[in-house]
C-alpha positions as CSV (number, residue, x, y, z in Angstrom):
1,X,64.7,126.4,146.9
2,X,65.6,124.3,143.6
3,X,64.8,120.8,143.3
4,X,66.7,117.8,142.6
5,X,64.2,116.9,140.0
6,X,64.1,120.3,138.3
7,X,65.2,119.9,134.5
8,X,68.7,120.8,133.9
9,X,69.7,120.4,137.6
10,X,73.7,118.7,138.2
11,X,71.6,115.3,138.0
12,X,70.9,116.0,134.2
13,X,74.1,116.9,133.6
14,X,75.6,114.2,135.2
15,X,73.3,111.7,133.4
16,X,73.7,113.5,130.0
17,X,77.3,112.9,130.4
18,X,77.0,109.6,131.5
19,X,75.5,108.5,128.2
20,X,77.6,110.3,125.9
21,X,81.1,109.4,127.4
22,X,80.8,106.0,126.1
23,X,78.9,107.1,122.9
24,X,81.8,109.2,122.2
25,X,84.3,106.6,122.9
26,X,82.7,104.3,120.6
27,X,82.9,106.7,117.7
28,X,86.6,107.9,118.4
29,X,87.3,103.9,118.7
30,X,85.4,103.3,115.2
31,X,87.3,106.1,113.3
32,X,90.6,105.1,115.2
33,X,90.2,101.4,113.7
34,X,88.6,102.6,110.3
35,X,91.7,104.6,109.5
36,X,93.7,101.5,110.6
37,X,92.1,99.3,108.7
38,X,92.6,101.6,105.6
39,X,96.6,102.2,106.2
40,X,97.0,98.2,106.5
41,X,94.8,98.3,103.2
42,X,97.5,100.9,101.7
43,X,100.0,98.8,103.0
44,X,99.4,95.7,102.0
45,X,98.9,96.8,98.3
46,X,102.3,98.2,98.2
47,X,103.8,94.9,99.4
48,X,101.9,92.6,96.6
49,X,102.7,95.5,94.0
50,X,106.9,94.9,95.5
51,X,106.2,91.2,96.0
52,X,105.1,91.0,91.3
53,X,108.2,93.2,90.8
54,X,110.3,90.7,92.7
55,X,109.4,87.6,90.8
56,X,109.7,89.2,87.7
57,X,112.7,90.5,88.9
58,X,113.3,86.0,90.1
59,X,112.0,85.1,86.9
60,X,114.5,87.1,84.6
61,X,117.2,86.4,87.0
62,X,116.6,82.5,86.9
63,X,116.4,82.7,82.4
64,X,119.5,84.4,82.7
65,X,121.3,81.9,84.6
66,X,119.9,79.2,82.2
67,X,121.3,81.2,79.1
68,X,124.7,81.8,80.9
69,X,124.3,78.1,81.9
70,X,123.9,76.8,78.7
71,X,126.7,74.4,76.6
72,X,127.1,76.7,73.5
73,X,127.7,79.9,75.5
74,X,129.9,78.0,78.2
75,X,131.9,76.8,75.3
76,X,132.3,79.9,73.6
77,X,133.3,81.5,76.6
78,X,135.8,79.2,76.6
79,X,137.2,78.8,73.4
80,X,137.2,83.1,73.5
81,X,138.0,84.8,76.4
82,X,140.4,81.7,78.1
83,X,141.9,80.4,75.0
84,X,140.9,76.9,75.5
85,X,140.0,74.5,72.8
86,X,138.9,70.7,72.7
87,X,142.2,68.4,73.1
88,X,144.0,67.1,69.5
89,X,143.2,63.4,68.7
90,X,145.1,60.9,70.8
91,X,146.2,63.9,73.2
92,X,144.1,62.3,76.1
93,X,145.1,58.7,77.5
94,X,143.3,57.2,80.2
95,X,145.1,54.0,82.0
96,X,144.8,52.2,85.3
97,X,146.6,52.8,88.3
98,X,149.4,50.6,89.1
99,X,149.6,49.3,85.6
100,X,147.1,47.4,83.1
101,X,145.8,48.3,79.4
102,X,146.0,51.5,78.4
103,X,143.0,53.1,76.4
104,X,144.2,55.9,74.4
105,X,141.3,58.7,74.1
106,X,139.6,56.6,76.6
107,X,138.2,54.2,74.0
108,X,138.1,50.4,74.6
109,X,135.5,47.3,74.1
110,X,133.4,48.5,77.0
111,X,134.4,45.7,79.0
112,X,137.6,47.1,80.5
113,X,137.1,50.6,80.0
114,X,137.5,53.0,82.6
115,X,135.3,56.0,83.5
116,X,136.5,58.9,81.4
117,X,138.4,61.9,83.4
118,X,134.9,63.6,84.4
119,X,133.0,60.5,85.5
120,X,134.2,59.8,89.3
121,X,135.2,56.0,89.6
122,X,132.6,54.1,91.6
123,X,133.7,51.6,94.4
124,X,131.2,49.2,95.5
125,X,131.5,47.1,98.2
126,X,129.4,44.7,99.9
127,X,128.6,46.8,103.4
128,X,126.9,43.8,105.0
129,X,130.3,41.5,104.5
130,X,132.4,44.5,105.6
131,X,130.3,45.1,108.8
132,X,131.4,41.7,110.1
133,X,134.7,40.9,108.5
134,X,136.4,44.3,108.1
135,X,137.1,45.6,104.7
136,X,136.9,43.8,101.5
137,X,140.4,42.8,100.9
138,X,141.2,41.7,97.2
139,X,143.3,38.1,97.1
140,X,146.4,38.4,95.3
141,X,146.3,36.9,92.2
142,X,148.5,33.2,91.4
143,X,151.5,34.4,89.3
144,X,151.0,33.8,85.6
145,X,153.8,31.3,83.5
């Protein structure tokens, strides 16, 4: 007759296997995540090393924009490869709409001079007095002996 307390019996086994199952699992689980962790590691190196090339890359992009941005160039450009040059003295006249002085080259005193052809005219108006009146409407002017 064997005995359930005999040394190697099923209950040994049992319990043998008992303890390492989990041992084992740990250890599969610790060389599972070790191998992750290094593969992020890898991975993450080659995304800084692409993330320097990229702002160099941003960098040499944004100095060639300012050189192809800049006045000399844009004028030789121009004067070059469209055949455009600055206008001949007295070629430009700026007036007023719907008659008034005229200021050839768009030189005056200052005090009636109107924005040259790249400066957008500016309209104020007094927002308050239009909210509750309507538009500003300009009285006409008493005619002139």
């Amino acid at each position: 007759m064997r005995g359930a307390g005999r040394p190697g019996g099923p209950t040994a086994v049992l319990l043998a296997l008992a303890l390492a199952a989990p041992l084992a699992g740990i250890g599969i689980f610790h060389v599972w995540s070790r191998t992750r962790v290094q593969a992020a590691g890898y991975e993450l190196g080659r995304l800084e090393s692409e993330h320097r090339q990229l702002l160099a890359e941003r960098d040499r992009l944004n100095l060639e924009v300012a050189t192809l941005r800049s006045p000399g160039r844009l004028e030789r450009f121009a004067r070059e490869r469209l055949g455009m040059a600055p206008p001949a003295p007295g070629a430009v006249v700026a007036g007023l709409a719907g008659g008034g002085k005229v200021f050839p080259g768009g030189v005056g005193d200052g005090a009636d001079q109107r924005p040259g052809p790249a400066e957008p005219a500016v309209k104020r108006t007094n927002k308050r007095r239009e909210a509750r009146s309507g538009p500003l409407t300009r009285a006409p002017e008493p005619a002139r002996p």
